[in-house]
C-alpha positions as a Python dict, from the first residue, in 0.01 Angstrom:
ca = {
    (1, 'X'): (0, 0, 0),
    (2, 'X'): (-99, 161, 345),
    (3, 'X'): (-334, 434, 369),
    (4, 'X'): (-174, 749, 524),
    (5, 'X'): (-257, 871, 847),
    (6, 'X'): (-490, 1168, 886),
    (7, 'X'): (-538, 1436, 1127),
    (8, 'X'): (-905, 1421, 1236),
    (9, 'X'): (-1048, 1823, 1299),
    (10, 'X'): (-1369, 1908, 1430),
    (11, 'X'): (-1499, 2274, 1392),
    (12, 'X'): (-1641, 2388, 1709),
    (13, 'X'): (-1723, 2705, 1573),
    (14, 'X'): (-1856, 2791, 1189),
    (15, 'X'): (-1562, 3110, 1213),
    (16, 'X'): (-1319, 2832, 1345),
    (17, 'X'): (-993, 2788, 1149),
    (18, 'X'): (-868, 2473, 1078),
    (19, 'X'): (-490, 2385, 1078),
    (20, 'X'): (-246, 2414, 842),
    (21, 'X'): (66, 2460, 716),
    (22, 'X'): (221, 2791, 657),
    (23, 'X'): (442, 2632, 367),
    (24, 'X'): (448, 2238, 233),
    (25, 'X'): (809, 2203, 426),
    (26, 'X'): (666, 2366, 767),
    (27, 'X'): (669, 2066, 1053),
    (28, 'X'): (360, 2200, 1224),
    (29, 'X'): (65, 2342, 1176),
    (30, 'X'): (-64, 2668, 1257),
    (31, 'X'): (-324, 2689, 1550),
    (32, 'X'): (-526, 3041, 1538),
    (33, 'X'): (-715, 3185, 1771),
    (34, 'X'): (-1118, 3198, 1759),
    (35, 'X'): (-1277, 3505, 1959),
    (36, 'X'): (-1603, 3501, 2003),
    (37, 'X'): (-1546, 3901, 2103),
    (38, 'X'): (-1289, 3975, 1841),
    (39, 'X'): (-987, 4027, 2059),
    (40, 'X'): (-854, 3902, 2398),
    (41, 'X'): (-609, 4102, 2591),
    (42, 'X'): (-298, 3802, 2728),
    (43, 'X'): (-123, 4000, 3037),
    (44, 'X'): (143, 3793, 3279),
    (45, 'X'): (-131, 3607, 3380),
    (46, 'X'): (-146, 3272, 3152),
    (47, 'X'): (-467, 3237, 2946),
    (48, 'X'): (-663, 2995, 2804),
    (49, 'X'): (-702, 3155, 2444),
    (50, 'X'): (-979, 2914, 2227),
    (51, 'X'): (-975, 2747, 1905),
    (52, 'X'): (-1316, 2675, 1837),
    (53, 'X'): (-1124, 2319, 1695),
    (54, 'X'): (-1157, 2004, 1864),
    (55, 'X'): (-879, 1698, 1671),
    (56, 'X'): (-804, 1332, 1683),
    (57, 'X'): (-516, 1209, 1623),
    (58, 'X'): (-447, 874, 1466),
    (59, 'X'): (-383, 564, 1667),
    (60, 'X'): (-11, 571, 1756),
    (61, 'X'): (70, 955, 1692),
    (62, 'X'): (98, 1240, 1972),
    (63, 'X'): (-9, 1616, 1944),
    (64, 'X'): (131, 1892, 2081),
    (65, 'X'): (100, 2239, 2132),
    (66, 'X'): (393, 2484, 2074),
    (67, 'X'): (477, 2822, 2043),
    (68, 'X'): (532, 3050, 1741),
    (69, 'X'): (886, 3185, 1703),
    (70, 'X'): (785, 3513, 1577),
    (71, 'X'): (530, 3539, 1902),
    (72, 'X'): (843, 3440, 2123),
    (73, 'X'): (1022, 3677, 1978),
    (74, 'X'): (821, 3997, 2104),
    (75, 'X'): (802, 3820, 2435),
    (76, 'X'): (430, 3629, 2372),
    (77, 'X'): (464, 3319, 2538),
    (78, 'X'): (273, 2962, 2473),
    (79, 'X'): (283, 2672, 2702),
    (80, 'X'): (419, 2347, 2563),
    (81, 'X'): (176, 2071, 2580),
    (82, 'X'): (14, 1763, 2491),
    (83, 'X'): (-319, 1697, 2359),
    (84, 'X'): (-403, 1339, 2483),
    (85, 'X'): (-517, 1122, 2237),
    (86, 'X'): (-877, 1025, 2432),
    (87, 'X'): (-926, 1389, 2439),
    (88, 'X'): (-1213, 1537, 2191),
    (89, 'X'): (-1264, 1858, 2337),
    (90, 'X'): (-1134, 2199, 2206),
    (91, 'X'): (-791, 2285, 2151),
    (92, 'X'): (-738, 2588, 2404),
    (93, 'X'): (-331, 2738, 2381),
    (94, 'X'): (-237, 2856, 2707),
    (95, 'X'): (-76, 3195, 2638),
    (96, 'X'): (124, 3497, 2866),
    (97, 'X'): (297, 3814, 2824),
    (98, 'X'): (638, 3845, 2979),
    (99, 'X'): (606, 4160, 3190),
    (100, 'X'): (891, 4365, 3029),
    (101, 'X'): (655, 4391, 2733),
    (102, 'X'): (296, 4430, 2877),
    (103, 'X'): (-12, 4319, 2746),
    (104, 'X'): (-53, 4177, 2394),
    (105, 'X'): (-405, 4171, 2222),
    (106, 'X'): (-479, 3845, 2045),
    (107, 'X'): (-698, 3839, 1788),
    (108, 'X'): (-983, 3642, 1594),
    (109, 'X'): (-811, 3391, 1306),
    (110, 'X'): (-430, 3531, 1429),
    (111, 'X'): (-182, 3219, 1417),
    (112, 'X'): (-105, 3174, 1820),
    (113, 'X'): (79, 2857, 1851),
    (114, 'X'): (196, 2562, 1660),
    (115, 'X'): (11, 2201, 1638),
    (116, 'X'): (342, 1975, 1556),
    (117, 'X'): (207, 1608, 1481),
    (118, 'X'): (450, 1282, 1591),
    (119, 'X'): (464, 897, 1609),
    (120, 'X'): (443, 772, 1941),
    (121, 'X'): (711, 494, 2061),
    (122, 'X'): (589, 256, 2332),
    (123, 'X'): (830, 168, 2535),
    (124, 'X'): (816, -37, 2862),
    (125, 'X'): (961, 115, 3224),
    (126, 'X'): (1251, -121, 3316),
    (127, 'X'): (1407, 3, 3661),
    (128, 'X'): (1746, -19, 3679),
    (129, 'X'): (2057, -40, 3948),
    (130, 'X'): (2264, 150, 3703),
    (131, 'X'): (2257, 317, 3332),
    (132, 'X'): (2519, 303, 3114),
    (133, 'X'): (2830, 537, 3127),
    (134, 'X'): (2862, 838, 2878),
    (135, 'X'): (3074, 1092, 2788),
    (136, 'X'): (2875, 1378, 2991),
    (137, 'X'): (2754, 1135, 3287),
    (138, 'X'): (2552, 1340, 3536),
    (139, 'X'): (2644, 1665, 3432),
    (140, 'X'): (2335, 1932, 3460),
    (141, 'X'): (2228, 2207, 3201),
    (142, 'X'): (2518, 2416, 3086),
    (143, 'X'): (2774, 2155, 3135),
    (144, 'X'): (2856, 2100, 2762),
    (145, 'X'): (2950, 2429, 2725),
    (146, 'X'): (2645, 2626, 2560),
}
């Protein structure tokens, strides 16, 4: 029987949070913020907001940051990303405020992003004359009707 993979987390910070799941069905894993002042004001200007966590993931699986629906909602945005796997220092979630909603204040140990967890697949670049034909071809965003 294989051993199953773990998510490696450093605390940076004693206060530092470490991530988890909201519920044993939730896909990713909260990411909260850790404030050394308490709060941080996020404006239109992206942030760097800390985590006070630094993680390793195991051979063969990606991490990524991603935002929280409910912070998307009230027009808090996060920055997709990717958390290399070579890379052992802290977790920062770049974070903005759409301007029709002004500034939102960010506090110590609130959930700011999402830390979803996948298997990498390898694949080798092949370059190619042509790809194969489909039903959509070359059409462009909007093109199958949404």
């Amino acid at each position: 029987m294989s051993e199953r993979p773990v998510l490696r987390v450093k605390r940076l910070r004693p206060d530092a949070r470490l991530p988890q799941r909201a519920t044993t069905s939730a896909t990713g894993f909260d990411l909260y913020a850790c404030l050394e002042g308490g709060s941080l004001e996020v404006g239109e200007e992206p942030v760097l907001v800390p985590t006070g966590i630094a993680i390793e993931a195991p051979p063969g699986f990606d991490a990524q940051v991603r935002p929280r629906s409910g912070l998307s909602a009230q027009g808090v945005m996060v920055v997709f990303g990717t958390i290399d796997p070579d890379y052992r220092g802290e977790v920062l979630v770049t974070m903005y405020a759409l301007p029709y909603r002004g500034p939102h204040t960010v506090s110590h140990g609130e959930r700011i992003a999402q830390l979803a967890i996948s298997q990498v697949a390898h694949l080798a670049v092949e370059e190619a004359a042509e790809l194969s034909p489909t039903q959509r071809g070359e059409g462009g965003h909007g093109s199958t009707g949404a």
